[in-house]
C-alpha positions as CSV (number, residue, x, y, z in Angstrom):
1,X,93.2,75.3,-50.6
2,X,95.7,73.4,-48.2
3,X,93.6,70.1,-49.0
4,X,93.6,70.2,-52.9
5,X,97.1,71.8,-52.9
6,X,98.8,68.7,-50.4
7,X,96.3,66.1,-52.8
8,X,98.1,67.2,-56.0
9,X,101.4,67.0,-54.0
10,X,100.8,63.6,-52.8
11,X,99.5,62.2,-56.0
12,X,103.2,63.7,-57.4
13,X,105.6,61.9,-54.6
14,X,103.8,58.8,-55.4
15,X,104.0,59.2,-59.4
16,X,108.0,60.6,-58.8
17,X,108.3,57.5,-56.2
18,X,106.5,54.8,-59.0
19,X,107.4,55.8,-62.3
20,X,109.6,58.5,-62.2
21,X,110.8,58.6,-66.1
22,X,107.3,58.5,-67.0
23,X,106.5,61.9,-64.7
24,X,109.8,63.7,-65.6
25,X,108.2,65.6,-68.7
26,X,105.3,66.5,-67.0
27,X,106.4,68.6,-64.7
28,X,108.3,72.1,-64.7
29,X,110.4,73.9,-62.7
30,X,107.6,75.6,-61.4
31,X,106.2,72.6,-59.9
32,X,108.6,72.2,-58.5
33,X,108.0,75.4,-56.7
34,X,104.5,74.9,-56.1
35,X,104.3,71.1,-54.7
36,X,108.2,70.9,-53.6
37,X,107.0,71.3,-49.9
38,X,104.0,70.1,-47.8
39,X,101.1,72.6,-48.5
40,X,99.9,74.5,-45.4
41,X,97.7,77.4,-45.2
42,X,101.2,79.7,-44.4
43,X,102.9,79.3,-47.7
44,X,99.3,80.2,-49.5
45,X,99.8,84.0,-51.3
46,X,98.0,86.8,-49.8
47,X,94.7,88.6,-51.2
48,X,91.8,86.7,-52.3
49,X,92.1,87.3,-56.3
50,X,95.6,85.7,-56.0
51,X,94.6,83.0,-53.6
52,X,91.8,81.8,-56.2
53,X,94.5,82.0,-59.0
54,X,96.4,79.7,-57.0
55,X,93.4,77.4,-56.1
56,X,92.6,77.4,-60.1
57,X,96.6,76.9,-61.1
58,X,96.3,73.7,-58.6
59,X,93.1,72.4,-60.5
60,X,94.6,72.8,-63.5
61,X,97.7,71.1,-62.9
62,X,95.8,67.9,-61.6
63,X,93.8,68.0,-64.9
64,X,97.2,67.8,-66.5
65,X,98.3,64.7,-64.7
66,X,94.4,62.9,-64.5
67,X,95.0,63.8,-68.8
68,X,98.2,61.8,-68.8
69,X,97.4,59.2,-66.4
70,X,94.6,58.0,-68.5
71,X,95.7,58.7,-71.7
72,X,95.6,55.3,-73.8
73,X,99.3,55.0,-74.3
74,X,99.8,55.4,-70.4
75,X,100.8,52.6,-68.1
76,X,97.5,51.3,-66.9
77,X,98.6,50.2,-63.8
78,X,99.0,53.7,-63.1
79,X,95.2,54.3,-62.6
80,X,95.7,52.1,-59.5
81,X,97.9,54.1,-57.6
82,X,95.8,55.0,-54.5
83,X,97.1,58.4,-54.3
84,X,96.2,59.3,-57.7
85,X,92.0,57.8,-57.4
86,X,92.2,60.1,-54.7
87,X,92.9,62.7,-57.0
88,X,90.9,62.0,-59.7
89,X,88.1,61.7,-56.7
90,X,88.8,64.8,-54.8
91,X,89.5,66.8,-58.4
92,X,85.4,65.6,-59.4
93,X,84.2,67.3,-55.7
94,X,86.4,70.2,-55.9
95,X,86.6,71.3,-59.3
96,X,84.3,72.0,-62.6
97,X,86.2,71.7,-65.9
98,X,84.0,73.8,-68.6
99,X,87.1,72.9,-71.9
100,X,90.5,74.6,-70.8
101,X,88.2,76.9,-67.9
102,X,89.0,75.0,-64.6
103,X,86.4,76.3,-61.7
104,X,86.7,76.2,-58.2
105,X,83.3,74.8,-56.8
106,X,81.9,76.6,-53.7
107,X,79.3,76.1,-50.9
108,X,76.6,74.6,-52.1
109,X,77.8,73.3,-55.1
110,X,80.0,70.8,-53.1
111,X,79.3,67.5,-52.3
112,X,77.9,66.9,-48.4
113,X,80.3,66.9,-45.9
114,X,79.8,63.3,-45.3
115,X,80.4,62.4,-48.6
116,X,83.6,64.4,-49.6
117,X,86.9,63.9,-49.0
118,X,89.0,65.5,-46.5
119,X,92.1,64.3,-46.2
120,X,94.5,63.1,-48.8
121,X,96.0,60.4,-47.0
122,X,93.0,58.9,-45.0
123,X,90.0,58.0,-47.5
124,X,87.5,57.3,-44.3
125,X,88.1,60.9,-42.9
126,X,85.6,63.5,-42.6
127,X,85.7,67.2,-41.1
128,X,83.5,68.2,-38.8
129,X,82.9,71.2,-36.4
130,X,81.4,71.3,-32.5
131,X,81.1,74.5,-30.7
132,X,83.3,76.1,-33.1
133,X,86.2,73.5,-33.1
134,X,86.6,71.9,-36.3
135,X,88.4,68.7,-37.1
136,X,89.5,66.0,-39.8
137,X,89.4,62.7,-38.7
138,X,86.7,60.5,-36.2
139,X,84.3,60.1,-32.8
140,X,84.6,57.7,-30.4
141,X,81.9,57.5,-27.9
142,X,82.7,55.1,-25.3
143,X,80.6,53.1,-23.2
144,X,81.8,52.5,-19.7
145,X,79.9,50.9,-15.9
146,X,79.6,53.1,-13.1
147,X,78.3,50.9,-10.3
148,X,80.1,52.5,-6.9
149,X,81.1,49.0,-5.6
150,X,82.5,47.8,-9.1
151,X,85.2,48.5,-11.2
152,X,84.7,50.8,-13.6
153,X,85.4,49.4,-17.1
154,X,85.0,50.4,-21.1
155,X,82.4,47.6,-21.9
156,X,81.6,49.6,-25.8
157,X,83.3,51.3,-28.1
158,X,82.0,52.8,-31.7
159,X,84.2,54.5,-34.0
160,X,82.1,56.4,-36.6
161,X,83.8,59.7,-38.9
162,X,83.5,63.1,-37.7
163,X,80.3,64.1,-39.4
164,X,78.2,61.8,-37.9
165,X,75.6,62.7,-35.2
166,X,75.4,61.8,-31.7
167,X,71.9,61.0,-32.1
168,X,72.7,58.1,-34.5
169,X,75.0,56.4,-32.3
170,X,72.4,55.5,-29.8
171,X,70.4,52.8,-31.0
172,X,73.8,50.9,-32.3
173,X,75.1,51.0,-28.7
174,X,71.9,49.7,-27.2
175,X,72.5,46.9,-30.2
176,X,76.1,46.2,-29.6
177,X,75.9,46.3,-26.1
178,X,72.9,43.6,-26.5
179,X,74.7,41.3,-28.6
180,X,77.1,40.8,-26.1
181,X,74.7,40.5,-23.4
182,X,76.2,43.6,-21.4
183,X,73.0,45.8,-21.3
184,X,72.4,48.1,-18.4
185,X,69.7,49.0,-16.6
186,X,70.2,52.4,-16.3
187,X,72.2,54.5,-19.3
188,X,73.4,58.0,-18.6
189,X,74.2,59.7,-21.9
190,X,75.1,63.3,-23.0
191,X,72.5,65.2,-24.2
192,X,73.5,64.9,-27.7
193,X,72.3,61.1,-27.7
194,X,68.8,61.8,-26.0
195,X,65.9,61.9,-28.0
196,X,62.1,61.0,-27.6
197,X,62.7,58.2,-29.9
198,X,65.6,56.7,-28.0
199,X,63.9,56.8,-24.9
200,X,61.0,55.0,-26.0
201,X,62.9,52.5,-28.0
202,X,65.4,51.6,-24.8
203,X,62.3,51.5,-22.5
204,X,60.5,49.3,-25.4
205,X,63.0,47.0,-26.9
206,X,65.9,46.7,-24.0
207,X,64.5,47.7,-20.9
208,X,66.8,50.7,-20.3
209,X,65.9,53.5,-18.8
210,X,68.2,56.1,-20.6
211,X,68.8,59.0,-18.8
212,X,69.6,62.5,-20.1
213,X,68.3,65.9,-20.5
214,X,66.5,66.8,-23.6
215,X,66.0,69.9,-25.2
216,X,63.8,72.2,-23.8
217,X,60.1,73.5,-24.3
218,X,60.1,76.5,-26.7
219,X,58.0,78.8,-29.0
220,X,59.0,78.4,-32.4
221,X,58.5,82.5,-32.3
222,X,61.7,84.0,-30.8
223,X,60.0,86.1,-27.7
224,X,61.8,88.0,-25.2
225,X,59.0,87.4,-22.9
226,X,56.8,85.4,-21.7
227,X,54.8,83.4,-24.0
228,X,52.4,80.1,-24.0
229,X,55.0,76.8,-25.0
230,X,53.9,74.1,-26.4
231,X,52.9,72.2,-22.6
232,X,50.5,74.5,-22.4
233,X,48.2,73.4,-25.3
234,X,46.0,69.9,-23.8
235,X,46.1,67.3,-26.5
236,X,43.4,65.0,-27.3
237,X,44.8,62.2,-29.0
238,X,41.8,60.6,-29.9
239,X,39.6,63.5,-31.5
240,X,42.9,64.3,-33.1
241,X,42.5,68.3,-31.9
242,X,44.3,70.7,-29.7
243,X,43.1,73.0,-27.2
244,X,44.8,76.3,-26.6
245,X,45.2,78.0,-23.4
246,X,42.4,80.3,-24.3
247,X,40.0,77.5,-25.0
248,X,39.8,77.5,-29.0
249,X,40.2,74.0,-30.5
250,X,42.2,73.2,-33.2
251,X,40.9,73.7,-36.7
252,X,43.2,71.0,-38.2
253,X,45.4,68.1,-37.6
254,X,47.6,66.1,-40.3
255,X,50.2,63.4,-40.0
256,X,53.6,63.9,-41.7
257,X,57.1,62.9,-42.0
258,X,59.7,65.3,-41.7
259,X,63.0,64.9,-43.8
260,X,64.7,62.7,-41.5
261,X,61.7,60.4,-41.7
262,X,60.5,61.1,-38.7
263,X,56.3,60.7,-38.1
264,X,55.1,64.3,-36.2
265,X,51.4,65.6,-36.6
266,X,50.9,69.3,-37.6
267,X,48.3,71.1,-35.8
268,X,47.0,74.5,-36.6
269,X,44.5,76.8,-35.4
270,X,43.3,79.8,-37.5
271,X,44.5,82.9,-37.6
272,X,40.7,84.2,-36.2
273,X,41.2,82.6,-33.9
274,X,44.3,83.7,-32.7
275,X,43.5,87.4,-33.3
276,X,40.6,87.2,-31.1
277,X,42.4,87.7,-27.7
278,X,44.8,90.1,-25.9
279,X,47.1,87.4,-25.3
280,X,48.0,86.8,-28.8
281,X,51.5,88.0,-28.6
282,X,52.3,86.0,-26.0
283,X,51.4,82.8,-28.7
284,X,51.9,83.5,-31.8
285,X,53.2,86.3,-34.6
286,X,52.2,84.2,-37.4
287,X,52.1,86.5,-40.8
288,X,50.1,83.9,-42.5
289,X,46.7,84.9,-43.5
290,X,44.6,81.5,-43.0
291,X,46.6,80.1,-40.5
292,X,47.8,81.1,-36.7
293,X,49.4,79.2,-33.9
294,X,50.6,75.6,-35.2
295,X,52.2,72.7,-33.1
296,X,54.6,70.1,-34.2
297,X,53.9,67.2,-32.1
298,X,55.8,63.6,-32.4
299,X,54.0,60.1,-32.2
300,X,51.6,60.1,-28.5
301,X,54.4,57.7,-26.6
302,X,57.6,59.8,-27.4
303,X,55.5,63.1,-27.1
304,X,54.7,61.7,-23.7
305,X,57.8,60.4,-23.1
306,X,59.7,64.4,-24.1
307,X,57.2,66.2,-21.8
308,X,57.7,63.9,-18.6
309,X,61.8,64.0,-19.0
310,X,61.6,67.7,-19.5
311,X,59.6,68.4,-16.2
312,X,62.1,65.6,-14.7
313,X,65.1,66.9,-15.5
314,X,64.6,70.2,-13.3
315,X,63.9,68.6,-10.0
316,X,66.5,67.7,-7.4
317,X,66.1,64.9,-7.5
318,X,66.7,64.2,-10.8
319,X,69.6,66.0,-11.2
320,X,71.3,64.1,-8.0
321,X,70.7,60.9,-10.2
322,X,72.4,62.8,-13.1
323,X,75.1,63.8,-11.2
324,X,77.3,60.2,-11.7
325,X,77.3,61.6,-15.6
326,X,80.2,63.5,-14.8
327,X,82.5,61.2,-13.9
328,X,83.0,60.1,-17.8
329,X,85.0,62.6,-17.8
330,X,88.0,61.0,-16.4
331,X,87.8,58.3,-18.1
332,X,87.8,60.6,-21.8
333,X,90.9,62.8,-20.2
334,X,92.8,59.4,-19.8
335,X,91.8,58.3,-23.0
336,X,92.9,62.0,-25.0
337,X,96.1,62.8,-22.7
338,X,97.8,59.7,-21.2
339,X,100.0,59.1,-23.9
340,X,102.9,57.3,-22.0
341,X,101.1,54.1,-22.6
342,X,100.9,55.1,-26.3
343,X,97.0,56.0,-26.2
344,X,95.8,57.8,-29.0
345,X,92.1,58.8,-29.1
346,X,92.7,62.2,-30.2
347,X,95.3,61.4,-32.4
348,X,95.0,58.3,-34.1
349,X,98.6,56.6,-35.3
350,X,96.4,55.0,-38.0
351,X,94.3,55.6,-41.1
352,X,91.2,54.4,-42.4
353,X,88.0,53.7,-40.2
354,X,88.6,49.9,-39.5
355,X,92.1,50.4,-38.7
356,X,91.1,53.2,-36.4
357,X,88.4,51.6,-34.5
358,X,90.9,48.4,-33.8
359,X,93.2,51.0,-32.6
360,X,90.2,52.3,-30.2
361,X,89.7,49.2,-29.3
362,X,93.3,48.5,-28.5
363,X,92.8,51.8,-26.3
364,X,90.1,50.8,-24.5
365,X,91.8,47.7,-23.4
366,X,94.3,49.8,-21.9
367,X,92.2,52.2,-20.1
368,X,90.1,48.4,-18.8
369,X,94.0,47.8,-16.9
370,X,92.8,50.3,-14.2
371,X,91.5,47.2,-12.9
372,X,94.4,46.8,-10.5
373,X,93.4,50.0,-8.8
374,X,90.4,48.5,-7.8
375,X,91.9,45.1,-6.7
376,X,94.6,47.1,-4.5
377,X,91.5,49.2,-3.4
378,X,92.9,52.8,-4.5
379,X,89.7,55.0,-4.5
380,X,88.6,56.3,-7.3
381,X,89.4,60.2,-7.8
382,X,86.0,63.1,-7.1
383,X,83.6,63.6,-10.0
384,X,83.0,67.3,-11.0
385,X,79.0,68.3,-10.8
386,X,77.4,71.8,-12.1
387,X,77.8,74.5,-9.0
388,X,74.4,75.8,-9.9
389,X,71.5,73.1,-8.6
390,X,69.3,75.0,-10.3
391,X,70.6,75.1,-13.8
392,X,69.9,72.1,-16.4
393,X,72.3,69.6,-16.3
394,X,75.6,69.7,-17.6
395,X,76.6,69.1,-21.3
396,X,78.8,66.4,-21.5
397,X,81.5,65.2,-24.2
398,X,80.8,61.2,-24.1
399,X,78.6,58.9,-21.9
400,X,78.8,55.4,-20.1
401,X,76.6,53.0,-19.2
């Protein structure tokens, strides 16, 4: 409501600002009422029936001025102000228009979040939600070395919108970093960047070693217990079979691709099977007639690669090595809160995504003048690590290299 509400409103300041006599007729007192002020959620009525009224006056009133706008005798130039293709734009995502009924479209009938608009004024923005924080704008992961006898400087920056994955920023970082011949040996990422894949395509393609925790072994069943995961099955790659902890072999084995285009072989044993020991609740609660415990397993290096980081990443010694992860966090508090030098990560002064990354960019820099404190040899503040030795590692906001 607050988004179409302030779209309509901006769309009218720049019409009243452009060609006022031409708007004048248009609009009523009313209007006036309505779009007089910014829109924010406290001015919306109370009650749900009168807060979809509201929503469906809004889309009707944009209809009214798209009408106008591109009627033939209207100024064509008109059709170019950017505040009013944002309109027409955001009033095709949010809105259907079935003759004079004007219908507010809902959940799925929207466009994907990283398609639609979200923000009247920035075109580039996106909303997004993590750990049930939601905001409109961007991501910045930042890049930065950690060697203890070095400087510690922000040697990558990628600015993507809100709505895109962590897991999609890896591989471009590797790239980037590449290009400018600035690759490390060693990258230690958040978890959110950490996949099979990546670790076998940094081992493969750059000679990294990324380091990070994966996700860990589970039954797809949800068991309170104790139940057989998926380490305990010994594949034969070769046969293309599994064995199961009880012995039984697999009855088959096909290769797919799942949505994301990712290769994984599906392996199923039969329900027989399965219902021919004690310890079946302990594997599987599979409903399916034919079919009983299945695996989902990824190509035979990342499968190998996911089960030798996930017996890593509980070991000591492991975790010590982890350990200089933490220390990013600094360097994302300086970039989010030390605004006397007119740093804005959080909140960007500018809008669209090339305009924002510069200003990233431009941020970075900044940060990079710590330099001196390493000339005048000021040491570096303590890095925080998890209090439990035996818990997983930490989940981290951003990651360096």
């Amino acid at each position: 409501m607050e988004f179409v509400g302030e779209t309509l409103r901006a769309a009218l300041e720049a019409l009243a600002a452009a060609a006022p006599a031409w708007l004048s007729p248009l609009v009523t007192a009313d209007w006036a009422k309505r779009y007089g002020a910014r829109i924010d959620s406290y001015r919306f009525p109370k009650g749900d029936d009168v807060r979809r009224e509201w929503a469906g006056q809004v889309g009707r009133d944009g209809f009214t001025i798209l009408e106008a706008v591109y009627a033939p005798r209207a100024p064509a130039w008109l059709r170019e102000v950017p505040a009013v293709q944002v309109l027409r734009r955001a009033w095709i995502e949010q809105y259907h228009r079935d003759g004079e009924e004007v219908r507010w479209r809902e959940g799925k009938d929207l466009p994907p979040g990283r398609r639609r608009l979200a923000s009247p004024y920035d075109p580039d923005a996106r909303y997004a939600t993590k750990r049930g924080s939601g905001w409109c704008g961007y991501k910045t992961p930042l890049s930065e070395t950690c060697e203890p006898d070095a400087p510690h400087l922000i040697t990558h920056v990628v600015t993507t919108d809100a709505t895109v994955a962590d897991t999609e920023v890896t591989a471009a970082v590797h790239q980037g970093l590449a290009t400018r011949e600035l690759l490390p040996d060693e990258h230690d990422v958040d978890a959110g960047y950490v996949t099979a894949a990546h670790i076998v395509a940094a081992r493969d393609a750059h000679g990294i070693e990324l380091l990070g925790p994966v996700g860990l072994d589970t039954c797809h069943e949800n068991y309170e217990g104790e139940h057989f995961t998926q380490s305990a099955f010994t594949i034969d790659w070769e046969a293309r079979n599994a064995v199961c902890p009880q012995g039984k072999i697999s009855a088959s084995w096909s290769d797919q691709r799942k949505s994301s285009g990712t290769p994984v072989s599906r392996v199923h044993f039969t329900a027989q099977d399965c219902a021919a020991y004690p310890v079946q609740d302990m594997c599987t609660k599979s409903a399916n007639g034919k079919w009983g415990r299945s695996l989902t397993l990824l190509p035979q290096d990342q499968q190998a690669a996911l089960e030798d980081r996930r017996r890593e990443q509980f070991t000591d010694q492991w975790q010590q090595r982890y350990n200089i992860r933490a220390g990013v966090e600094g360097t994302n508090t300086k970039a989010t809160r030390r605004t006397r030098i007119r740093i804005r990560i959080r909140r960007t002064c500018y809008t669209g995504l090339p305009k924002t990354r510069l200003g990233h960019i431009f941020a970075a820099t900044a940060i990079n003048i710590r330099l001196d404190a390493w000339l005048s040899e000021t040491p570096l503040g303590g890095t925080r690590t998890s209090p439990d030795s035996n818990s997983p590692p930490e989940r981290l906001l951003s990651y360096r290299s």
